[in-house]
N, CA, C and O of each residue as an XYZ file, in Angstrom:
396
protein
N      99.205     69.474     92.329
C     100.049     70.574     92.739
C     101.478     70.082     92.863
O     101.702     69.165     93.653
N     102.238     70.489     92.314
C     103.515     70.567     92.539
C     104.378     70.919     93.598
O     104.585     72.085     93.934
N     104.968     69.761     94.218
C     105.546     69.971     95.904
C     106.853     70.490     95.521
O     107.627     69.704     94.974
N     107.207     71.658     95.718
C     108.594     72.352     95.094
C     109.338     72.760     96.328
O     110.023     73.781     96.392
N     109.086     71.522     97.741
C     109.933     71.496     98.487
C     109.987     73.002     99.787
O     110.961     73.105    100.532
N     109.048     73.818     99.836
C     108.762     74.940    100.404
C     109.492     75.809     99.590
O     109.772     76.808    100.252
N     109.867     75.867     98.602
C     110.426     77.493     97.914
C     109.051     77.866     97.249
O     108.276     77.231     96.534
N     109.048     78.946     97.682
C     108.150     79.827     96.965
C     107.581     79.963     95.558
O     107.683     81.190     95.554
N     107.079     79.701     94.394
C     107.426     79.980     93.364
C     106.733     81.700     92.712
O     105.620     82.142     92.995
N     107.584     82.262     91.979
C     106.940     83.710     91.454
C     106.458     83.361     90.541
O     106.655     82.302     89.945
N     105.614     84.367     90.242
C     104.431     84.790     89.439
C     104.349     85.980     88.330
O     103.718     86.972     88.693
N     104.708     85.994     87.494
C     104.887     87.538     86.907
C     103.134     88.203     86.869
O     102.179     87.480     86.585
N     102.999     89.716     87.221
C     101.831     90.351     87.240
C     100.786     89.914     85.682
O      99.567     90.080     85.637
N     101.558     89.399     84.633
C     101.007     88.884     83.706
C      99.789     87.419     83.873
O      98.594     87.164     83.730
N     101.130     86.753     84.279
C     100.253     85.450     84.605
C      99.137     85.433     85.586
O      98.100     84.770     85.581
N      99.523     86.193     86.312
C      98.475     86.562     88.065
C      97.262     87.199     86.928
O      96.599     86.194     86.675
N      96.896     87.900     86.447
C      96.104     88.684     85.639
C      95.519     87.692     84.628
O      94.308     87.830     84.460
N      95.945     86.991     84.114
C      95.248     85.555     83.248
C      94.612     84.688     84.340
O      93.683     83.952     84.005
N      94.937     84.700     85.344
C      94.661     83.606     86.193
C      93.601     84.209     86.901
O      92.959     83.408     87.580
N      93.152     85.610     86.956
C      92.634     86.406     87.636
C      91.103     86.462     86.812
O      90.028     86.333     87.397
N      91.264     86.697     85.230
C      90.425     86.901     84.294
C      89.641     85.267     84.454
O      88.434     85.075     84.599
N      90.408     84.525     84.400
C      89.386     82.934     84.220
C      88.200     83.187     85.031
O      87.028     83.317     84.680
N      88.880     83.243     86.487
C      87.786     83.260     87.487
C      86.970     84.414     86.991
O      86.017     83.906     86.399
N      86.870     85.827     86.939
C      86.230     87.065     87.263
C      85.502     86.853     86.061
O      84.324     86.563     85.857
N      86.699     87.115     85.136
C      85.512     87.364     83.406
C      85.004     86.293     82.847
O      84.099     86.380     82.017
N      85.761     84.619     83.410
C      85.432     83.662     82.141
C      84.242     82.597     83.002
O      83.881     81.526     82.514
N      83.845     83.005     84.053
C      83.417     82.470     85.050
C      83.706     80.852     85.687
O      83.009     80.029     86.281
N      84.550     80.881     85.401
C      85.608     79.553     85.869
C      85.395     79.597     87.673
O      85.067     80.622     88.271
N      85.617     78.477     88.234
C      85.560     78.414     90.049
C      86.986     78.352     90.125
O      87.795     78.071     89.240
N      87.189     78.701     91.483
C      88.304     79.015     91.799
C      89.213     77.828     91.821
O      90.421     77.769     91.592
N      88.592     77.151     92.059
C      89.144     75.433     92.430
C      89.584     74.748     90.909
O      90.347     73.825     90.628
N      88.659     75.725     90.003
C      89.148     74.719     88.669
C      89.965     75.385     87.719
O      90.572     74.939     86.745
N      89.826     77.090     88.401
C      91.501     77.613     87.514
C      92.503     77.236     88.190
O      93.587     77.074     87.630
N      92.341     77.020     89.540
C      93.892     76.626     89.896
C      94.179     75.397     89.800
O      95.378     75.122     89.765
N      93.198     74.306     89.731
C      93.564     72.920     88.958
C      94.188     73.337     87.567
O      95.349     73.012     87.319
N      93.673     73.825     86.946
C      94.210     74.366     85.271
C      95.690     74.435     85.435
O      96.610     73.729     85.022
N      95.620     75.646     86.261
C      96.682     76.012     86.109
C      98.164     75.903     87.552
O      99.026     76.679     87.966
N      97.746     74.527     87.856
C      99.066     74.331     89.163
C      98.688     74.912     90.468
O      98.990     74.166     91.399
N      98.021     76.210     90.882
C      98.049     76.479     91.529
C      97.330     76.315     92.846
O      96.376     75.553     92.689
N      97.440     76.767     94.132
C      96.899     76.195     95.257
C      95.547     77.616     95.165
O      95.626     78.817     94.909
N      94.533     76.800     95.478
C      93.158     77.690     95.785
C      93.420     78.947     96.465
O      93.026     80.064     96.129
N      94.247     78.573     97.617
C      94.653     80.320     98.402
C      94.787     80.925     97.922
O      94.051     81.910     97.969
N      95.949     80.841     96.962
C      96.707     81.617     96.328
C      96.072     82.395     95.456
O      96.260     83.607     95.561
N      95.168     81.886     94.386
C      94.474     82.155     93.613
C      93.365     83.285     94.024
O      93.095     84.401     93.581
N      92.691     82.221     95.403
C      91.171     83.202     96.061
C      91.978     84.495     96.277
O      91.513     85.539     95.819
N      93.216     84.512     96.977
C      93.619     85.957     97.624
C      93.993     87.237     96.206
O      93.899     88.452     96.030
N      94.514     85.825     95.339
C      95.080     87.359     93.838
C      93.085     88.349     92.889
O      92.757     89.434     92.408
N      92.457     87.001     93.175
C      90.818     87.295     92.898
C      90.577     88.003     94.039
O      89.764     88.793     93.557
N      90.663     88.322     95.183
C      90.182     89.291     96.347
C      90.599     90.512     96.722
O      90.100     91.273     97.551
N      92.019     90.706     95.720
C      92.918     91.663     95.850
C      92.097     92.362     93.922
O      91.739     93.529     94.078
N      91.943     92.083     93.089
C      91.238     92.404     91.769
C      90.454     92.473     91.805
O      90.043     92.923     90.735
N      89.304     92.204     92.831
C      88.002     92.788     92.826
C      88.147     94.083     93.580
O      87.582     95.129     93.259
N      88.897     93.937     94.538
C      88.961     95.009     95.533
C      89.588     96.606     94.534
O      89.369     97.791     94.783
N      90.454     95.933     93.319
C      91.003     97.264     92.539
C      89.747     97.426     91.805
O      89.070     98.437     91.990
N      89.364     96.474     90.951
C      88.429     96.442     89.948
C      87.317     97.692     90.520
O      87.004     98.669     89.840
N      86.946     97.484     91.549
C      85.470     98.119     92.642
C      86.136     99.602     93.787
O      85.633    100.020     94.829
N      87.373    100.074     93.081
C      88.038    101.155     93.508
C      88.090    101.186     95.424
O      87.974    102.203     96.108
N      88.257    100.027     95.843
C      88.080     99.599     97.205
C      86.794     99.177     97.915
O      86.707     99.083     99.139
N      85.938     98.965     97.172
C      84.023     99.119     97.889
C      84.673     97.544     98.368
O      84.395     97.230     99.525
N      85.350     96.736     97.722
C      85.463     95.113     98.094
C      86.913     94.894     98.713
O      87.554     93.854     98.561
N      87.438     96.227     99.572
C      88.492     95.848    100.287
C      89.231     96.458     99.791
O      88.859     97.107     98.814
N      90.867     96.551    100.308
C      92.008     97.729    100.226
C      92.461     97.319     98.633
O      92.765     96.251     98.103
N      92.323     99.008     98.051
C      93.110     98.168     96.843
C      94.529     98.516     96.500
O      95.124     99.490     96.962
N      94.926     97.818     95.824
C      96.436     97.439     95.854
C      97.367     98.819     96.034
O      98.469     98.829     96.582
N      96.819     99.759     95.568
C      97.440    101.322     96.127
C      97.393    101.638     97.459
O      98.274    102.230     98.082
N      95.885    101.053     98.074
C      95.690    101.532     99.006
C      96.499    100.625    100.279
O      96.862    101.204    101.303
N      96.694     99.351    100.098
C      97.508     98.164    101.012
C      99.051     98.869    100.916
O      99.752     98.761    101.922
N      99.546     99.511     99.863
C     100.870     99.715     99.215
C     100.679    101.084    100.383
O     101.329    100.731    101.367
N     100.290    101.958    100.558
C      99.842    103.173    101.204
C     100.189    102.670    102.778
O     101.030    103.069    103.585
N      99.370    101.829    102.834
C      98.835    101.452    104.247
C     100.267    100.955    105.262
O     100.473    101.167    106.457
N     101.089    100.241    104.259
C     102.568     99.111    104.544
C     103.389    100.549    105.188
O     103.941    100.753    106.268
N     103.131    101.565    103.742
C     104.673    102.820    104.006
C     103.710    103.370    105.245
O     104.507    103.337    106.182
N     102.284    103.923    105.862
C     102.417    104.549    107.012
C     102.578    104.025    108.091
O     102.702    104.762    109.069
N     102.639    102.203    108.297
C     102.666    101.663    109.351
C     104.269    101.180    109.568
O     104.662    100.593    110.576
N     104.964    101.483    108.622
C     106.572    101.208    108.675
C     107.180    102.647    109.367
O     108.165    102.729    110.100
N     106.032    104.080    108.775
C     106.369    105.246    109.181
C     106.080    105.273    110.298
O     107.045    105.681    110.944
N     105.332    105.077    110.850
C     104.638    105.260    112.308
C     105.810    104.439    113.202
O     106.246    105.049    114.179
N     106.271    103.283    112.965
C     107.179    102.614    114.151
C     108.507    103.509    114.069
O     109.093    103.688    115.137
N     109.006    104.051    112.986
C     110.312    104.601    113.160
C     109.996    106.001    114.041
O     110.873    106.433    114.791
N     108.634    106.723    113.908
C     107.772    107.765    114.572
C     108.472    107.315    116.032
O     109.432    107.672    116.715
N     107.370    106.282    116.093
C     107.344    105.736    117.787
C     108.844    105.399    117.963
O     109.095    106.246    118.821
N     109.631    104.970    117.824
C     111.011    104.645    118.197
C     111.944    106.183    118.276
O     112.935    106.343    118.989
N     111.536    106.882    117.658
C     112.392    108.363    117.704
C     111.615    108.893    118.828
O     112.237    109.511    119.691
N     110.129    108.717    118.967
C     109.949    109.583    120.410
C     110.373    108.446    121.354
O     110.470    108.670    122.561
N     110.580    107.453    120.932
C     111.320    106.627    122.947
C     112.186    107.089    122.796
O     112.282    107.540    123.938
N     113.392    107.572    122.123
C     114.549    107.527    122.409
C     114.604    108.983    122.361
O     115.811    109.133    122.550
N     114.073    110.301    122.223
C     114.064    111.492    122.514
C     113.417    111.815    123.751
O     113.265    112.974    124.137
N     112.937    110.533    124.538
C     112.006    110.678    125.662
C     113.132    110.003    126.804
O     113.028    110.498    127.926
N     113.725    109.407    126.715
C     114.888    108.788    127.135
C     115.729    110.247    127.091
O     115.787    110.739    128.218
N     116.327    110.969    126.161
C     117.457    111.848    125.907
C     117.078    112.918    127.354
O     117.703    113.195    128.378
N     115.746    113.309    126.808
C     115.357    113.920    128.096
C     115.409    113.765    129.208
O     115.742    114.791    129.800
N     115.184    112.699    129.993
C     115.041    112.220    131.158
C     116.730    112.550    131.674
O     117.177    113.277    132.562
N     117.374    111.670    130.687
C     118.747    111.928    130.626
C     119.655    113.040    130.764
O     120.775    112.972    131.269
N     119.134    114.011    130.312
C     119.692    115.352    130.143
C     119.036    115.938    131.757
O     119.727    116.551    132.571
N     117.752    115.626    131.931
C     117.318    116.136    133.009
C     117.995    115.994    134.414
O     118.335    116.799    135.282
N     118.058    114.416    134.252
C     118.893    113.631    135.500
C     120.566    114.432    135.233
O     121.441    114.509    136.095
N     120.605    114.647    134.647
C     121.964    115.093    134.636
C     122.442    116.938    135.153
O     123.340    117.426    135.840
N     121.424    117.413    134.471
C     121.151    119.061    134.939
C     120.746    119.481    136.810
O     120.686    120.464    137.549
N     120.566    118.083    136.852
C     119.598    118.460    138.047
C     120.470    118.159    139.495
O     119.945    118.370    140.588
């Protein structure tokens, strides 16, 4: 493995998808496509756990629409919750003030 100093390296959806097929279709272990091909086992097990999960329309976990889904309602929900503290605040405010 290549120590590239903690930077990240990218992946184009191409290569992730070759690397994806060894394991799934060519029955390769996980340990020996990512020897093949540079990469660290995590990396690999998680892009194979995320393609079965599309492959199997979610029966094997969120699939990539559905994680993509999941990110925008839980980003929606905190700006939710932060507009009712601070309209719950306005109130109190307005109240203390009327009163």
């Amino acid at each position: 493995m290549s120590g590239t100093g903690g930077k990240r390296r990218q992946f184009t959806d191409e290569f992730r998808a070759g690397a994806v097929r060894l394991v799934l279709d060519e029955g390769r272990s996980i340990a020996q496509a990512a020897r093949e091909l540079d990469l660290t086992p995590s990396a690999l097990s998680n892009w194979v756990r995320q393609a079965r999960a599309d492959r199997t329309k979610g029966k094997a976990g969120l699939t990539t629409d559905e994680r993509a889904e999941l990110t925008a309602l839980r980003k929606e929900l905190r700006v939710v919750k932060m507009e009712r503290e601070i309209l719950g605040k306005a109130v109190a405010f307005f109240a203390k003030e009327n009163a």
